[in-house]
C-alpha positions as CSV (number, residue, x, y, z in Angstrom):
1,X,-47.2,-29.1,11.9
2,X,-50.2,-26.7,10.5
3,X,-53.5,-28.1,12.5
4,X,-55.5,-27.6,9.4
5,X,-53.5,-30.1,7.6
6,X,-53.7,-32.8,10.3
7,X,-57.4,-32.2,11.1
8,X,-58.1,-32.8,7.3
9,X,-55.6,-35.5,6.8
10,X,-57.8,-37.1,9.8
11,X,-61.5,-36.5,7.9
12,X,-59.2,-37.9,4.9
13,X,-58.8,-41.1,6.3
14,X,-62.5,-41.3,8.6
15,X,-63.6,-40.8,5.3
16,X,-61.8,-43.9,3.5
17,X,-62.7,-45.8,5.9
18,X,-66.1,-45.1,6.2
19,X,-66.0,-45.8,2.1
20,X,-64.6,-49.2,2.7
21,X,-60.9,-48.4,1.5
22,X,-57.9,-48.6,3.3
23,X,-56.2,-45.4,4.2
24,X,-53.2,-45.9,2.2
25,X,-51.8,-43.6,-0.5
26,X,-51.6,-46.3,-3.5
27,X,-56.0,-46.7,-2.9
28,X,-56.3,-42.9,-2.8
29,X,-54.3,-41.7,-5.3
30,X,-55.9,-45.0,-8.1
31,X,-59.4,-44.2,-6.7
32,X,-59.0,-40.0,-7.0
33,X,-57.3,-40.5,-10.4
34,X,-60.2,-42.5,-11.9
35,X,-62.3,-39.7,-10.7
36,X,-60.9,-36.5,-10.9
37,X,-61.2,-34.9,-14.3
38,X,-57.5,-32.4,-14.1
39,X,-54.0,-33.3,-14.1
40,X,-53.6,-36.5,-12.2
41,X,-52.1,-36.8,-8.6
42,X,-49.0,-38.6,-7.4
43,X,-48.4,-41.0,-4.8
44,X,-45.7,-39.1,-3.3
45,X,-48.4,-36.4,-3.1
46,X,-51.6,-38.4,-1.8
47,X,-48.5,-40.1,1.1
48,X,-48.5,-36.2,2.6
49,X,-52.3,-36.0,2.6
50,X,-52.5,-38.7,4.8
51,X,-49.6,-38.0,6.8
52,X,-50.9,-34.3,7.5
53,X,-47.6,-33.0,5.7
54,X,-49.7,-31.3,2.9
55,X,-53.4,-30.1,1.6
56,X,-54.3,-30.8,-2.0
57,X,-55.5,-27.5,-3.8
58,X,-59.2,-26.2,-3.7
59,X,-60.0,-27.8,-7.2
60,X,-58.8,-31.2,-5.4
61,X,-60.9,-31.0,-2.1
62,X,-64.3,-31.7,-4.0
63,X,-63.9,-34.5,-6.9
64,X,-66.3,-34.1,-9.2
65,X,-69.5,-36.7,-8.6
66,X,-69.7,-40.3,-10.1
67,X,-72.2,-41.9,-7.5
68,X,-75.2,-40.1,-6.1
69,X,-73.2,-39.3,-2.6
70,X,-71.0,-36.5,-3.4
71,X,-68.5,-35.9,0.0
72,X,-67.0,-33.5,0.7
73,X,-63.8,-34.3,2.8
């Protein structure tokens, strides 16, 4: 597997976690669809961020912000 996808899959989930979810795919993909302004992602797709199978495009990486603590993962 690409180390780039695993090292971010890991931030991914650090970052969850330090948010109070739980790293799993049906949180990320209802709490980055309530946010993210473009086409919606799926659950299929969030399930290979986590697992360090995929990387979501450069528009994804950054959501746009809603709170005053804008992350970037």
């Amino acid at each position: 597997m690409n180390d780039e996808k695993i090292l971010f899959s890991q931030r991914l989930i650090a970052a969850m976690k330090a948010q109070g979810y739980k790293p799993q795919a049906s949180v990320l993909e209802r709490e980055f669809n309530l946010r993210y302004l473009g086409k919606s992602v799926t659950l299929q797709g969030v399930r290979k961020w986590l697992l360090g199978l995929s990387m979501p495009s450069n528009d994804k990486i950054i959501t746009p912000p809603q709170e005053k603590n804008r992350q970037q993962i």
